[in-house]
RODO-2510 file (C-alpha; in nm, 4 decimals, decimal comma):
residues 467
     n   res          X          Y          Z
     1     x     4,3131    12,9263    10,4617
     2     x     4,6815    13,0426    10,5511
     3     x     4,8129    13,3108    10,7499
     4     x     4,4818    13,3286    11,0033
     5     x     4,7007    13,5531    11,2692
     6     x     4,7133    13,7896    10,9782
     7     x     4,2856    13,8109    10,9259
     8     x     4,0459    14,0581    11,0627
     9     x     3,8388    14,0636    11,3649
    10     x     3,5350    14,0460    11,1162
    11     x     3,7053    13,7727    10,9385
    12     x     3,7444    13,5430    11,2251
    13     x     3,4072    13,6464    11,3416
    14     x     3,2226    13,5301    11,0000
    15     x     3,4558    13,2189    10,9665
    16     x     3,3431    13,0578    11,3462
    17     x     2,9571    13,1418    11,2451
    18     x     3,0164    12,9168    10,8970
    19     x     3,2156    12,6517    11,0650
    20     x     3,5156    12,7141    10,8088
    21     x     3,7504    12,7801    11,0979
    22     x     3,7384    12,7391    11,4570
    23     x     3,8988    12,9828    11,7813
    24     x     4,1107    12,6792    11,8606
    25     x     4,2412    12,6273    11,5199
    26     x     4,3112    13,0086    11,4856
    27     x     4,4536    13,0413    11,8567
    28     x     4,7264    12,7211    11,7972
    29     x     4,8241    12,9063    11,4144
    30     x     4,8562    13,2520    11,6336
    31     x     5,0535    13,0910    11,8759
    32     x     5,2497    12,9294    11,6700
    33     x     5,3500    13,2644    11,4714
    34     x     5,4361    13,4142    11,7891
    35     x     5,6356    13,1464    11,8316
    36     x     5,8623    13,2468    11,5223
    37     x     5,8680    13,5847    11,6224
    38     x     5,9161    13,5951    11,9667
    39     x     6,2863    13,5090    12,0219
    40     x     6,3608    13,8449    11,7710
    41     x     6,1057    14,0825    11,9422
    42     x     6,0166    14,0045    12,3483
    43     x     5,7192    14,1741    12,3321
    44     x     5,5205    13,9101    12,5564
    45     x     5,4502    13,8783    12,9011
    46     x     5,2598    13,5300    13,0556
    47     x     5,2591    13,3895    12,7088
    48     x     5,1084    13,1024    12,8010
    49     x     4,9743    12,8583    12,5551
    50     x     4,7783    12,6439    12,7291
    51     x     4,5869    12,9053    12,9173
    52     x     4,5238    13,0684    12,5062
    53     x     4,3862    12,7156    12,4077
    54     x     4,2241    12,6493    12,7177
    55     x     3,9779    12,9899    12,6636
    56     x     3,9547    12,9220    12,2389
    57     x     3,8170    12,5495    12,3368
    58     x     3,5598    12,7026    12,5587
    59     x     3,4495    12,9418    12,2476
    60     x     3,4593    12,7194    12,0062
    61     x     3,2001    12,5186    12,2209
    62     x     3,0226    12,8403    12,2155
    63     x     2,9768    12,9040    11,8182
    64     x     2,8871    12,5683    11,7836
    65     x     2,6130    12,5544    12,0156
    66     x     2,4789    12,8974    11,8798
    67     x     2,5817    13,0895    12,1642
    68     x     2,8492    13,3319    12,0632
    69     x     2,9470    13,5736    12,3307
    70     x     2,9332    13,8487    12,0165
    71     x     3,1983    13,9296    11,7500
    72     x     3,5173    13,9267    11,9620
    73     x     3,4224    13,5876    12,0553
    74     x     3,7545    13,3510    12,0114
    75     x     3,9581    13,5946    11,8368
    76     x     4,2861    13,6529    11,9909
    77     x     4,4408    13,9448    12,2034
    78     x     4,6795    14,1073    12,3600
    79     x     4,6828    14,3418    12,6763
    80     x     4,9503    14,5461    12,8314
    81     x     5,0994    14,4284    13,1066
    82     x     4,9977    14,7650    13,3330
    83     x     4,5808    14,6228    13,2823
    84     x     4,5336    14,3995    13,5561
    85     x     4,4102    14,0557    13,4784
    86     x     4,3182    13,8715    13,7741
    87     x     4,5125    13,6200    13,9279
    88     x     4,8423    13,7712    13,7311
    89     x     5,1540    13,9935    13,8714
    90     x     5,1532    14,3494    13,7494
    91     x     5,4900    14,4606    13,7484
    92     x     5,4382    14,7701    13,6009
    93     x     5,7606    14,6978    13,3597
    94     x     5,9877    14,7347    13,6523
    95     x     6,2093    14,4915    13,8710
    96     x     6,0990    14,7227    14,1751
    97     x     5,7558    14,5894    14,2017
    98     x     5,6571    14,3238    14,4520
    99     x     5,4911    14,0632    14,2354
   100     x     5,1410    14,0216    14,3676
   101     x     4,8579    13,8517    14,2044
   102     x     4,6151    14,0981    14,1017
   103     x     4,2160    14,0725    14,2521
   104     x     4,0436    14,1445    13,9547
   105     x     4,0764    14,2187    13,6032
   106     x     4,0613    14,5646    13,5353
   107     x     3,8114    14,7362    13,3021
   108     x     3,9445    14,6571    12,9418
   109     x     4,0620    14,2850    13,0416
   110     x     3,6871    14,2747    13,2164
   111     x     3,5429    14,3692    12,8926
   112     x     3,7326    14,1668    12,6238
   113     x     3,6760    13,8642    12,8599
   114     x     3,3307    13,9110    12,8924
   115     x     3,3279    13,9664    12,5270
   116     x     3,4635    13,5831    12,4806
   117     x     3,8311    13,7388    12,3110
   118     x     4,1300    13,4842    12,4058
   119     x     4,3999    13,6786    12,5842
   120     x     4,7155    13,4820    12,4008
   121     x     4,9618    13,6790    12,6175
   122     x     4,9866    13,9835    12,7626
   123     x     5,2364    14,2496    12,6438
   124     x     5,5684    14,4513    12,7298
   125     x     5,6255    14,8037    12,8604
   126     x     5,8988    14,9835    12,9994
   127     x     5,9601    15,0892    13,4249
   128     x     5,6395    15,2620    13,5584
   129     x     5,5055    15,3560    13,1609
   130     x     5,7262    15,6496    13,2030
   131     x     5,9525    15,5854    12,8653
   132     x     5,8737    15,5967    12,4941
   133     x     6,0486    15,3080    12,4394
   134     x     6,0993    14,9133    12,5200
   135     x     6,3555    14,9327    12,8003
   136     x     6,2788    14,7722    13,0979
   137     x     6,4579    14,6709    13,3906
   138     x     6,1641    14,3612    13,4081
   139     x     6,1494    14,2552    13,0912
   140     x     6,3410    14,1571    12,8128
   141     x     6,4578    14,4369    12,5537
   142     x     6,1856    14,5071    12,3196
   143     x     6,2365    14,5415    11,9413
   144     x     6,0295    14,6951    11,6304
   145     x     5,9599    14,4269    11,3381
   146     x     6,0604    14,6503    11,0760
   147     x     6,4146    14,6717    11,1810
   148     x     6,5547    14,4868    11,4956
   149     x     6,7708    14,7198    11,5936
   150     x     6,5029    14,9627    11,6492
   151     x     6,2725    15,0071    11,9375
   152     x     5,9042    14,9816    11,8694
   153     x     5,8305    15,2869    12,0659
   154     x     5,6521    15,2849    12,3913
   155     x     5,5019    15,2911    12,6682
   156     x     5,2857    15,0309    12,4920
   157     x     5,5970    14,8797    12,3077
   158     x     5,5315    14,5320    12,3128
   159     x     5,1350    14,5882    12,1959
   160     x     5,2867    14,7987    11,9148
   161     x     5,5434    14,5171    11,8111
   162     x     5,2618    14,2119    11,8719
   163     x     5,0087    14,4136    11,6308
   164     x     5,2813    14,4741    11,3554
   165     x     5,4266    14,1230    11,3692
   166     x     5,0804    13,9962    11,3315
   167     x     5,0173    13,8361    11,7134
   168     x     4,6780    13,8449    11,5956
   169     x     4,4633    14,1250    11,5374
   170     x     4,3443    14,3074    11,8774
   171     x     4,5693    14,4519    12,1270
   172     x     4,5419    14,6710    12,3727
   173     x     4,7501    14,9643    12,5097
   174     x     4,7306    15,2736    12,7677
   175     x     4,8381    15,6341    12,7156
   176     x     4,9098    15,9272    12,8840
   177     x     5,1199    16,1405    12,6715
   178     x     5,1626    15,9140    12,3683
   179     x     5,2107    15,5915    12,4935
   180     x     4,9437    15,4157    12,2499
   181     x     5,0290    15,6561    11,9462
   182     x     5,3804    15,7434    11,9531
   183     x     5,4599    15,3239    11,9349
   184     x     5,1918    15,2729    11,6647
   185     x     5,3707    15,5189    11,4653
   186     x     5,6515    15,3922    11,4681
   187     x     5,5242    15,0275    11,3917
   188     x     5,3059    15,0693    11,1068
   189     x     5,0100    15,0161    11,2960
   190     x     4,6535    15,1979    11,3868
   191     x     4,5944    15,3336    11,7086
   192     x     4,3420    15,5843    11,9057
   193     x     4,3507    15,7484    12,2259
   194     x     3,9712    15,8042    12,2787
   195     x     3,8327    16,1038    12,4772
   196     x     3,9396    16,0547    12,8326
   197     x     3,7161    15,8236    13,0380
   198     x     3,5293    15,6591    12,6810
   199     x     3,7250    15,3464    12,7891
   200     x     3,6721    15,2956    13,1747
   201     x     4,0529    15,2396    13,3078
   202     x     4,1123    15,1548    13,6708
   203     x     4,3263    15,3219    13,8499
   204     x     4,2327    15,6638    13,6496
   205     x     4,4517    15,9314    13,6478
   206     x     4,4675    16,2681    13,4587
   207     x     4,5483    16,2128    13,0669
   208     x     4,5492    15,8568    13,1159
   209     x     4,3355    15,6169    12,8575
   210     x     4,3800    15,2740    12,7236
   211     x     4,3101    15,2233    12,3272
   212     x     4,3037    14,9977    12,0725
   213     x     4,6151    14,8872    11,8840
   214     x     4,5412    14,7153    11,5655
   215     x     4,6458    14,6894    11,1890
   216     x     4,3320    14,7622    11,0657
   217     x     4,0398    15,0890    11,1399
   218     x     3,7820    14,7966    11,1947
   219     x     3,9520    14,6787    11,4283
   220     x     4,0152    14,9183    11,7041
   221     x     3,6540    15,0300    11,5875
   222     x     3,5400    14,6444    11,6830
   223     x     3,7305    14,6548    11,9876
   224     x     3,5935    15,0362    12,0906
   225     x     3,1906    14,8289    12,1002
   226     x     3,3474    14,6611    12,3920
   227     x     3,6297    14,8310    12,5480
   228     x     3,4004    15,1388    12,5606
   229     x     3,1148    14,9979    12,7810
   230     x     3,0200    15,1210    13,1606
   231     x     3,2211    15,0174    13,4558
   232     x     3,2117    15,2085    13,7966
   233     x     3,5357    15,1422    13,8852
   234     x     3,6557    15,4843    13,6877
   235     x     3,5690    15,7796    13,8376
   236     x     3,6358    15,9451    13,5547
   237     x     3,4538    15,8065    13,3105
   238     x     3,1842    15,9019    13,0439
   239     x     2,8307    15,8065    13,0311
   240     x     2,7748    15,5165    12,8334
   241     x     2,6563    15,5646    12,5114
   242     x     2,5364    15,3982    12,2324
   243     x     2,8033    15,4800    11,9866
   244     x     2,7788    15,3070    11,6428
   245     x     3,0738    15,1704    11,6180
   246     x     3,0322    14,9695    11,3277
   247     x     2,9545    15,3102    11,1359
   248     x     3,3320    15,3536    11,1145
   249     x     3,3235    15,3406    10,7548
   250     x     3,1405    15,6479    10,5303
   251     x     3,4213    15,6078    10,3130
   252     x     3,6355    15,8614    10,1392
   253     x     3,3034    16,1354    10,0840
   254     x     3,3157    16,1640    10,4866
   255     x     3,6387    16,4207    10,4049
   256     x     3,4463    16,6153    10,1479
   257     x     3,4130    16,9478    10,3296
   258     x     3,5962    16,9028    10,6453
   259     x     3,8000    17,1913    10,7396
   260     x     4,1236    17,0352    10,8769
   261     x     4,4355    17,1479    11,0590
   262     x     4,7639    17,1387    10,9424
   263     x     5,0047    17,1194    11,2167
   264     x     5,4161    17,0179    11,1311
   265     x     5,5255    17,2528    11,4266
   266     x     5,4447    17,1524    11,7850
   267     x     5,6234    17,4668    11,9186
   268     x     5,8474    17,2517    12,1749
   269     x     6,1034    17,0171    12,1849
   270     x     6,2575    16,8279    11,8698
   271     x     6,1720    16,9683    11,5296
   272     x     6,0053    16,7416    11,2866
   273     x     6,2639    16,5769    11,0744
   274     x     6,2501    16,6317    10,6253
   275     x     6,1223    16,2498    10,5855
   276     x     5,8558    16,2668    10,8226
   277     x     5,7063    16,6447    10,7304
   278     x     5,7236    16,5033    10,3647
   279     x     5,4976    16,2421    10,4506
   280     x     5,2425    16,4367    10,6392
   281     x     5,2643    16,6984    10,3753
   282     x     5,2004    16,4495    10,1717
   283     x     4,8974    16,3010    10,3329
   284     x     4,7766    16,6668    10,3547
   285     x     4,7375    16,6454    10,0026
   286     x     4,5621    16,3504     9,9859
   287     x     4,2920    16,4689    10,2301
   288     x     4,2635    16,7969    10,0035
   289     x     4,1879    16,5747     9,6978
   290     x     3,9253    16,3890     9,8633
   291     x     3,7524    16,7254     9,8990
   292     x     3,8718    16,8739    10,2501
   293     x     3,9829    17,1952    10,3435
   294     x     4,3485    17,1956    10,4730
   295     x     4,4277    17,4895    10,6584
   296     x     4,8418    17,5496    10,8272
   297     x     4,8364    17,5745    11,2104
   298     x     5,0494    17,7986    11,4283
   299     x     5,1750    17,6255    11,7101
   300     x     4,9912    17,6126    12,0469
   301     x     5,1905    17,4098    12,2905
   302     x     5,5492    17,5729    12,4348
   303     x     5,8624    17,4645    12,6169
   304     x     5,7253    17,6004    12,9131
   305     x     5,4018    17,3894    12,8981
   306     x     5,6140    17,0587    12,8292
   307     x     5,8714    17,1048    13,0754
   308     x     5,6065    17,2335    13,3251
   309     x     5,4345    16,8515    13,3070
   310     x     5,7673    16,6785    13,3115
   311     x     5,8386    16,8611    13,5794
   312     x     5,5441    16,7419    13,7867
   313     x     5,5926    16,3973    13,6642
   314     x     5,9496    16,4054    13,8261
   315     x     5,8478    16,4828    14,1535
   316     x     5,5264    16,2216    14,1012
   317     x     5,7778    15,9702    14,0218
   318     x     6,0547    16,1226    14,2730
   319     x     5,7618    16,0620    14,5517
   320     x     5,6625    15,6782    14,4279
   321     x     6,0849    15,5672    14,4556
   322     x     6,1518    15,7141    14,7823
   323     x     5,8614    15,5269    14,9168
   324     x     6,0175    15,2231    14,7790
   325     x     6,3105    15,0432    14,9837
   326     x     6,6471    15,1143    14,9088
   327     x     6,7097    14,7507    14,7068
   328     x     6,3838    14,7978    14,5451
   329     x     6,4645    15,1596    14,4378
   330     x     6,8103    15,0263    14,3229
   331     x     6,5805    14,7682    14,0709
   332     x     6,4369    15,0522    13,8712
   333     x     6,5985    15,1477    13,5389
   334     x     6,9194    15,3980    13,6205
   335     x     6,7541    15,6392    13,3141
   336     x     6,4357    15,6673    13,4967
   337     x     6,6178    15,6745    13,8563
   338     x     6,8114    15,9530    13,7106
   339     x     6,5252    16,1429    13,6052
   340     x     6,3407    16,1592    13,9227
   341     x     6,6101    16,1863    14,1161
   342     x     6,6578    16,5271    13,9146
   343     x     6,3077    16,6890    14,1146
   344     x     6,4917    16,7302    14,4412
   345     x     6,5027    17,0578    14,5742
   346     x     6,1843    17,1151    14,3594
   347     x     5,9714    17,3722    14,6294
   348     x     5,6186    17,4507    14,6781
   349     x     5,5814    17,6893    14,4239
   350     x     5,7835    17,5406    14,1868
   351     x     5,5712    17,2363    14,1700
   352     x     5,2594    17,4740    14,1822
   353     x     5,3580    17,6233    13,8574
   354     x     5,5055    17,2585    13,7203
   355     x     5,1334    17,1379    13,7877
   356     x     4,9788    17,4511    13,6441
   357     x     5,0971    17,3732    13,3061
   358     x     4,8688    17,0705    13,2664
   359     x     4,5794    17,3100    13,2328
   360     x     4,7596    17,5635    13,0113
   361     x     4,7710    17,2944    12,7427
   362     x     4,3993    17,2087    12,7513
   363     x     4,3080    17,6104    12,7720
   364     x     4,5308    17,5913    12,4564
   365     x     4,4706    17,2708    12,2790
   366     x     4,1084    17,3063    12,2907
   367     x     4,1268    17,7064    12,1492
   368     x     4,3652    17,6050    11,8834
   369     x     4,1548    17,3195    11,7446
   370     x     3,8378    17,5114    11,8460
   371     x     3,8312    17,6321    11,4685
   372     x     3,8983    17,2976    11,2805
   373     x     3,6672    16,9547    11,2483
   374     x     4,0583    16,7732    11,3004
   375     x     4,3106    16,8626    11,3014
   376     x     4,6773    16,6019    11,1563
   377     x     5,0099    16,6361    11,2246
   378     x     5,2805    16,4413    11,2761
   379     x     5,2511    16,1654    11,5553
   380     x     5,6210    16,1499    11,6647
   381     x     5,8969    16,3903    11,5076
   382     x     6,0966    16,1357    11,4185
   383     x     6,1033    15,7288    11,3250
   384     x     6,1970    15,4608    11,5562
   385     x     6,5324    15,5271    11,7000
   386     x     6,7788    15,2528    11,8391
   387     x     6,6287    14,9760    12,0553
   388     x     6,8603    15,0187    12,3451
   389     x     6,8226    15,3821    12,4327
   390     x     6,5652    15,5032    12,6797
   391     x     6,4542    15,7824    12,4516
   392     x     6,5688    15,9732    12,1377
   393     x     6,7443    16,2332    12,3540
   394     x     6,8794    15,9665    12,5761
   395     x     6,9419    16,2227    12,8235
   396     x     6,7224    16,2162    13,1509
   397     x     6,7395    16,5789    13,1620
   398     x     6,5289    16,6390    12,8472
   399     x     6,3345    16,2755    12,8302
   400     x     6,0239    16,3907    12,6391
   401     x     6,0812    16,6335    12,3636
   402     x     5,9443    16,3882    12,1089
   403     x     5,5692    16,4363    12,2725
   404     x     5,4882    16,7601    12,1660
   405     x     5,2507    16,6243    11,8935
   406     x     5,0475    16,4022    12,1201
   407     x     5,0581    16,5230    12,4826
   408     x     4,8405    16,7886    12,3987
   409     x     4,5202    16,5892    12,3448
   410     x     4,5768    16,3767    12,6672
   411     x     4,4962    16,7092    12,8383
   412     x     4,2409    16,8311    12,6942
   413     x     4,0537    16,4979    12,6958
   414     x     3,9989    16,5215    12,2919
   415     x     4,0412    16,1812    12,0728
   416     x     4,3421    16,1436    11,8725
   417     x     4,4625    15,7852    11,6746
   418     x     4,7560    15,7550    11,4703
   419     x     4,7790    15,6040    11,1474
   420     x     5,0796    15,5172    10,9220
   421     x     5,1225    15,7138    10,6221
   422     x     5,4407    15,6693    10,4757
   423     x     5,7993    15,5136    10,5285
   424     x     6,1411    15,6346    10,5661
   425     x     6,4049    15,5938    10,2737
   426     x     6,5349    15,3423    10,5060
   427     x     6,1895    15,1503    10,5524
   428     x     6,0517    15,2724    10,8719
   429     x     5,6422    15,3589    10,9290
   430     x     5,5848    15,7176    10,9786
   431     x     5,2780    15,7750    11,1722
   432     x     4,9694    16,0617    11,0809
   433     x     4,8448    16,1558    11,3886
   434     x     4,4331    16,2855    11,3553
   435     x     4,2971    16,4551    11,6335
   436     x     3,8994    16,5528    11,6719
   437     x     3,7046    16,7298    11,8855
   438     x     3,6355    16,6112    12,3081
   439     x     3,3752    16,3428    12,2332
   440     x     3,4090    16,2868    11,8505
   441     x     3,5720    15,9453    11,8846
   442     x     3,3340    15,7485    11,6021
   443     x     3,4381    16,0961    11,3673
   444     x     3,8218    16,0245    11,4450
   445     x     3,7650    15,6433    11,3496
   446     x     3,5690    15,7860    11,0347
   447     x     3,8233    16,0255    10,9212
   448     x     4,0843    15,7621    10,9679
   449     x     3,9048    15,5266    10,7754
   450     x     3,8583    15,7071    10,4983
   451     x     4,2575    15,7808    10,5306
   452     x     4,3432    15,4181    10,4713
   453     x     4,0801    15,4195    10,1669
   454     x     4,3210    15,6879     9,9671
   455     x     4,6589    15,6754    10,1845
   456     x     4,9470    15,4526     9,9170
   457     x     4,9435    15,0795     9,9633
   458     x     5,0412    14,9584    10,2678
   459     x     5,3741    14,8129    10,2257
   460     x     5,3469    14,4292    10,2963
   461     x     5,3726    14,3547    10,6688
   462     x     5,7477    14,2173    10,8166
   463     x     5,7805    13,8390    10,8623
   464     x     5,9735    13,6808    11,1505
   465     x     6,3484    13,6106    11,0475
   466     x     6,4434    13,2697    10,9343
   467     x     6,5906    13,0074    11,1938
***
C-alpha cells in the first residue's frame, strides 16, 4: 500500500485491526514524507522522530495484543505549538518567551494521547497567535503547499500547511477570530471551530477554541469523539455530551429543505474579491440543487464592531509587552510591536466602548442567523497572499480586515468549519465557510459532509518539490 500519510483516520484504524499495516510502519512512511516536505514549508516544531516511533511501537504492541486505545490509536498528529504538551517549551510563536517546560499537557494533547494518536511533531504559528499568517519571530517562515511563495494563512499556519502537504491526517489548531478557518481556506483543507467550550482548551479565553484540521469531514468528525470529551481545567466549557460523531454522514438528502444563508458581504473591512464570490456563488448553487433553500443576507457585522475588538486586543497585547523586559519586548515581531504599541493613550472609556463591541457582534450574529438552519459565506475575502507579509493589508494600523467573515461566530459561541470549494485561475483553494446554530456542531459536520459529496473534484493534493 503506497502513500499511507495520505489515508484516512478510518483507514489506518481498519488496517492495524487486520494486521495489513502497523502504527510504526505508517509513523516511519509519515515521517519520512515530512521529511521531503519540510525544508520547502517549516511548518514543524519538536519534530522529533524518535519520540513519533517511540509512541507508534507502544501502539502497535497495543493492536496486537487486542487492546486498542480506540480508533485514533497509532495514527499520526499534529498539534499547535500554543497546546501545551508536557515536558515541551511553549513559545507561543515568539522569540520573547522564556522557554519553560510545560507541567502538563493541555486538554486536546491530554485527549489525543489518551486516545493512543502519535504526536509526529507539533506545528508553527506566528508571535502570540495574533497574525493570519506564518511570520514569526521564533520560527522559521512558514509557506502554503500550493504555491511557496504564499503563506498558508494563520494563526494555525503550520497545522494548515502539515494537513495539505499530507503530514498525516489529524491536526490540530486554535481560533479566536479565524485562526483555524481562515488558514484552512487558504490550504485546501477542512476545518471547524466548534461552539465555544465543545473542546475543553486551557487557558480559556473569550472566542477562543481549538478544532480539527484535516483533509477529510471524517476526520475532524473522528477527532471531535475525542477532542470533545470533559476536562475541568476549562471553565468555560460545555457539558459533556454524547454527540454521535460518527453520524457525520446523512449524505447529500441532509440539505433537502434547509433554509440557508447567503452571505458575500461581511459589512467591514476588505470586500470579497470576483474569484472568490464566484466560487461561493457557485457552491450556493450546488446546495440549491441538492434541495436547499438559499436565501441573500444583509450584512450584520460593521467597521465599528471590528475595529472596536482590535481595539481591545491592542491594549490586551499593549499590556502583555510592557510587562515583558525591554530585550524581551525587542524579540517580538516589529509588525505586532507596532500594533500594540498603537493603543497608547487609549483611556478608560475608550477601551470601555473597544470592549463593548465584543457583545455587539454576538447580539448581532446570533439575530442575523436567528432565521437560517446555516448560514455560508466566504471564509477569507481573498486567497493566500505572499508568505512574507504579516497580513494582506500589511499595515499594523488596519491588521484584520480580512476577518469579517469568521470573527463573528467566535463571539457568539456558534460552530463554523471551512471547507474548500473552488480554486483561483492561478491554483489557489478558496475556502466555503458554513456556520450553524450555538450547539449544532454534529449539523455543521453534516452539512459539510454532504458539501464534499456534490462540491467538483478535489483537485489532486500538492507533492513536495523534487531535490
Amino acid at each position: 500500500m503506497s502513500d499511507l500519510h495520505a489515508l484516512s483516520a478510518a483507514e489506518l484504524a481498519d488496517s492495524y485491526r487486520t494486521g495489513q499495516l502497523s502504527p510504526v510502519a505508517v509513523t516511519q512512511a509519515v515521517l519520512e514524507h515530512i521529511h521531503r516536505w519540510e525544508p520547502h514549508l517549516c511548518a514543524s516544531y519538536l519534530l522529533r522522530p524518535e519520540h513519533a516511533l517511540v509512541q507508534a511501537r507502544a501502539s502497535e504492541a497495543r493492536w496486537r495484543e487486542g487492546k486498542a486505545l480506540g480508533p485514533l490509536d497509532g495514527v499520526p498528529v499534529t498539534i499547535k505549538e500554543n497546546i501545551a504538551t508536557q515536558g515541551d517549551p511553549v513559545p507561543l510563536g515568539t522569540a520573547a518567551t522564556q522557554l519553560v517546560p510545560a507541567p502538563a499537557d493541555a486538554p486536546p494533547a491530554a485527549r489525543l494521547r489518551e486516545a493512543g494518536a502519535v504526536l509526529v511533531c507539533k506545528t508553527t504559528m506566528p508571535d502570540y497567535g495574533m497574525l493570519s499568517s506564518g511570520l514569526s519571530s521564533f520560527h522559521p517562515l512558514s509557506r502554503n503547499p500550493w504555491d511557496l511563495s504564499k503563506t498558508p494563512g494563520g494563526s494555525s499556519a503550520g497545522g494548515a500547511a502539515a494537513a495539505a502537504a499530507g503530514y498525516g491526517p489529524l491536526h490540530v489548531g486554535t481560533d479566536i477570530g479565524g485562526s483555524l478557518r481562515l488558514p484552512a481556506g487558504w490550504c485546501g483543507i477542512f476545518s471547524l471551530k466548534p461552539s465555544l467550550g465543545r473542546i475543553p482548551i486551557d487557558p480559556p479565553y473569550t472566542g477562543r477554541a481549538a478544532g480539527p484540521m484535516t483533509r477529510r469531514v471524517a476526520d475532524a468528525a473522528a477527532m471531535m469523539a475525542a477532542l470533545s470529551r470533559p476536562d475541568a481545567r476549562d471553565s468555560m466549557s460545555l457539558p459533556w455530551q454524547d454527540i454521535a460523531w460518527a453520524s457525520f454522514d446523512q449524505g447529500t438528502e441532509r440539505l433537502r429543505g434547509l433554509k440557508i444563508g447567503l452571505l458575500l458581504d461581511a459589512g467591514c473591512g476588505l470586500p470579497a474579491e470576483p474569484e472568490v464570490l464566484a466560487a461561493v456563488q457557485a457552491a450556493a448553487r450546488r446546495f440549491e440543487a441538492a434541495g436547499a433553500i438559499v436565501e441573500p443576507m444583509r450584512p450584520f457585522m460593521t467597521q465599528t464592531m471590528l475595529d472596536g475588538m482590535d481595539h481591545f486586543w491592542r491594549m490586551r497585547s499593549r499590556l502583555d509587552m510592557n510587562a515583558l523586559m525591554p530585550a524581551d519586548k525587542a524579540r517580538v515581531l516589529p509588525y505586532i510591536r507596532a500594533w500594540a504599541d498603537s493603543a497608547t493613550g487609549m483611556d478608560g472609556e475608550a477601551v470601555f466602548h473597544a470592549a463593548s463591541q465584543f457583545h455587539a457582534v454576538r447580539v448581532a450574529s446570533v439575530k442575523a442567523c436567528a432565521a437560517f438552519d446555516y448560514v455560508i459565506s466566504p471564509t477569507a475575502p481573498m486567497p493566500a497572499f505572499p508568505a512574507e507579509l504579516p497580513s494582506p493589508t500589511n499595515d499594523p494600523l488596519h491588521p484584520l480586515e480580512h476577518i469579517g467573515f469568521t470573527v463573528p461566530y467566535n463571539m457568539s459561541e456558534q460552530p463554523a468549519a471551512s471547507i474548500n470549494c473552488g480554486y483561483t485561475s492561478a491554483g489557489l483553494p478558496i475556502g466555503l465557510q458554513i456556520a450553524g446554530q450555538r450547539f449544532d456542531d454534529l449539523g455543521v459536520l453534516q452539512v459539510a459532509r454532504a458539501f464534499e459529496l456534490i462540491r467538483d473534484v478535489q483537485r489532486p493534493w500538492p507533492q513536495p518539490p523534487g531535490p
